[in-house]
C-alpha positions as CSV (number, residue, x, y, z in Angstrom):
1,X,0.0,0.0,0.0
2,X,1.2,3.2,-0.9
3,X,1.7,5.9,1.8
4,X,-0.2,9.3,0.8
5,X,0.4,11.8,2.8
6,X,-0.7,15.7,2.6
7,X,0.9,18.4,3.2
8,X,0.2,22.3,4.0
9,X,2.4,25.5,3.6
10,X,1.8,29.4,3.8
11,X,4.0,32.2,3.6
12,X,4.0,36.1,3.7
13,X,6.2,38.7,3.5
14,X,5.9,42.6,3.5
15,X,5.9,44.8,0.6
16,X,8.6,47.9,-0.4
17,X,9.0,50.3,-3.3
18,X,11.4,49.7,-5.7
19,X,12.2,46.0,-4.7
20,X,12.2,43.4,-7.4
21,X,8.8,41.1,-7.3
22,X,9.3,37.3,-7.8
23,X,6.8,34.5,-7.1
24,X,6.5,30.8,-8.4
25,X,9.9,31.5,-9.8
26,X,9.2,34.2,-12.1
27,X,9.9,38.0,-12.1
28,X,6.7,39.8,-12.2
29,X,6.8,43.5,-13.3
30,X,5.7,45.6,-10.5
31,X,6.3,48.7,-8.3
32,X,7.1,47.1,-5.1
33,X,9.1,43.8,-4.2
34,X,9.0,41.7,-1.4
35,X,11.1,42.2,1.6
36,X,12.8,38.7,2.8
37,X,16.2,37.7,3.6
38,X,16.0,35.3,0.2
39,X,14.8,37.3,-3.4
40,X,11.0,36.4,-1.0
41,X,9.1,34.5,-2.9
42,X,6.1,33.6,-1.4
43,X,4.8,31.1,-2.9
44,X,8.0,29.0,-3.4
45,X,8.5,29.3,0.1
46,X,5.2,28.0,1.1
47,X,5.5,25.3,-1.3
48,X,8.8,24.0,0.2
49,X,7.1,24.0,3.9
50,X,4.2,21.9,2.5
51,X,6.3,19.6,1.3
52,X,8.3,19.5,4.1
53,X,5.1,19.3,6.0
54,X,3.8,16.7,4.2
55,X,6.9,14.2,4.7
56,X,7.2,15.4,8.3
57,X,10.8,17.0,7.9
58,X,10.1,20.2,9.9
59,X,9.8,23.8,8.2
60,X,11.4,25.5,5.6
61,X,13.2,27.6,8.8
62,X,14.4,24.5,9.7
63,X,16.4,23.8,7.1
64,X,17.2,27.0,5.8
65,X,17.7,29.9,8.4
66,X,16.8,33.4,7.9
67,X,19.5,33.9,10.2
68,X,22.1,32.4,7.9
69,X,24.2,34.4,5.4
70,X,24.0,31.5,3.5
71,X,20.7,32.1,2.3
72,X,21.0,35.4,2.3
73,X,19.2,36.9,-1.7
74,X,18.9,33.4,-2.5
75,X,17.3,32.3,-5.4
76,X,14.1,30.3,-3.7
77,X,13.8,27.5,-6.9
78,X,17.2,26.5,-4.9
79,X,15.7,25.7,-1.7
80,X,12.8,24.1,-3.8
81,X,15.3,22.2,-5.6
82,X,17.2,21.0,-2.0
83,X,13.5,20.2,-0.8
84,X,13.0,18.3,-3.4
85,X,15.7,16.4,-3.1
86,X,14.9,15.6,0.7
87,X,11.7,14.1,-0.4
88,X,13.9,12.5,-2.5
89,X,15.8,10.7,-0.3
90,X,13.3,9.7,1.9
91,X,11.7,7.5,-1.1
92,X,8.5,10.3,-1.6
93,X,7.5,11.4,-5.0
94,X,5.5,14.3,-5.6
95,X,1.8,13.9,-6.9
96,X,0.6,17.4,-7.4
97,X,0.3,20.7,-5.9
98,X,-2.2,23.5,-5.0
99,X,-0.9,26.8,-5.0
100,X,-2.9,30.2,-4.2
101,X,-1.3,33.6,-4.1
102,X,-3.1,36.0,-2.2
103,X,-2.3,39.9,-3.2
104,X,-4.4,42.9,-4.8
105,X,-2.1,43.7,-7.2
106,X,-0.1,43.3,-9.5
107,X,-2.5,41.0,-11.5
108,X,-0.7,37.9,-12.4
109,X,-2.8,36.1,-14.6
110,X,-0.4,36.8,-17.6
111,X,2.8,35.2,-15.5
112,X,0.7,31.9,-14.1
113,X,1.1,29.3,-17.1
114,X,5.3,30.1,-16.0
115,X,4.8,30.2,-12.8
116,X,3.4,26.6,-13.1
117,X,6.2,25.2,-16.1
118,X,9.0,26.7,-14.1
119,X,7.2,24.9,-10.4
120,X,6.7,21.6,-12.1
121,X,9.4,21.6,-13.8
122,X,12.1,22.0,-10.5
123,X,9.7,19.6,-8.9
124,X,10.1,17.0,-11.9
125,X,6.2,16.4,-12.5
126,X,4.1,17.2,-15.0
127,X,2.5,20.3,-15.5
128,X,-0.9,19.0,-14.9
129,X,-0.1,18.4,-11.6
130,X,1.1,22.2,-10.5
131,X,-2.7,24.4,-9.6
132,X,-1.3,28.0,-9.6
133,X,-4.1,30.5,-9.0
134,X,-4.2,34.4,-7.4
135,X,-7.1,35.9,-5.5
136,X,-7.5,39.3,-3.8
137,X,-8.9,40.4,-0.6
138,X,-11.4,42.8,-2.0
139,X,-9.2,45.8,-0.3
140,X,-9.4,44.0,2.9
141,X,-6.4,43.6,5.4
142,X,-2.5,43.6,4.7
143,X,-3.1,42.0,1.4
144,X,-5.9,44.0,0.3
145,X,-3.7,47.6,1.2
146,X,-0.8,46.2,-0.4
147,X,1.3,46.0,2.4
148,X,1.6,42.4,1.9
149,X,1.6,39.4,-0.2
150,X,0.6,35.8,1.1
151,X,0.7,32.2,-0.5
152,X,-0.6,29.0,0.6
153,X,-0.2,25.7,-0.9
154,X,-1.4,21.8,-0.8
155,X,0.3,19.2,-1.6
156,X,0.1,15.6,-1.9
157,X,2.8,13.1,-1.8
158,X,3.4,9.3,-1.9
């Protein structure tokens, strides 16, 4: 019997003018970036704890520290890639994953088909197994007054 197991990840950073914007792995042309000790993107961050999550490995803190200079502007498809490989070498494969950003702008409907090549792609699945999708807040909370940008993502594994 194969072993399913789920996994569940979220992730937010703060907002600044003149930053560069990156989520799911691709640079999205905006006015404000997100602040983070990596490049901060959301959603590959929350992705990696998922799966993390899901195989019971800890956090993505865990394994790589804000506090180290290490990761310090780090490209986040490289910590996907090292997650990845910890699955890995547990004996997991990835089935598919979930993945909601949550900001009011930009829009990023014109980035997600990327977003989810470059995702499934580092993952090594197909693309039909990567969900990318955005929603807003309707104005409401960090999110809504662009202060903010927040991801959350499902995974399976097996």
């Amino acid at each position: 019997m194969e072993r399913f197991r789920i996994g569940h990840g979220y992730d937010v950073h703060a907002l600044g003018e003149g930053l560069a914007l990156r989520l799911g792995g691709v640079d999205i042309e905006h006015t404000k970036g997100c602040i983070a000790h990596s490049d901060g993107d959301v959603l590959v961050h929350a992705l990696c704890d998922a799966l993390l999550g899901a195989a019971a490995l800890g956090d993505i803190g865990l394994h790589f520290p804000d506090t180290s200079d290490d990761f310090k502007g780090i490209d986040s498809l490289l910590l996907l890639d090292r997650t990845v490989e910890l699955l890995r070498r547990k004996g997991y494969s990835i089935g598919n994953a979930d993945c909601t950003l949550i900001l009011q702008r930009p829009k990023v409907r014109p980035y997600i088909d990327r977003m989810r090549r470059v995702l499934a792609s580092r993952m090594g699945v197909n693309i039909d197994a990567v969900s990318v999708k955005a929603t807003t807040t309707e104005r409401l909370g960090f999110t809504g007054r662009e202060e903010g940008v927040a991801a959350e993502v499902v995974v399976l594994i097996y």
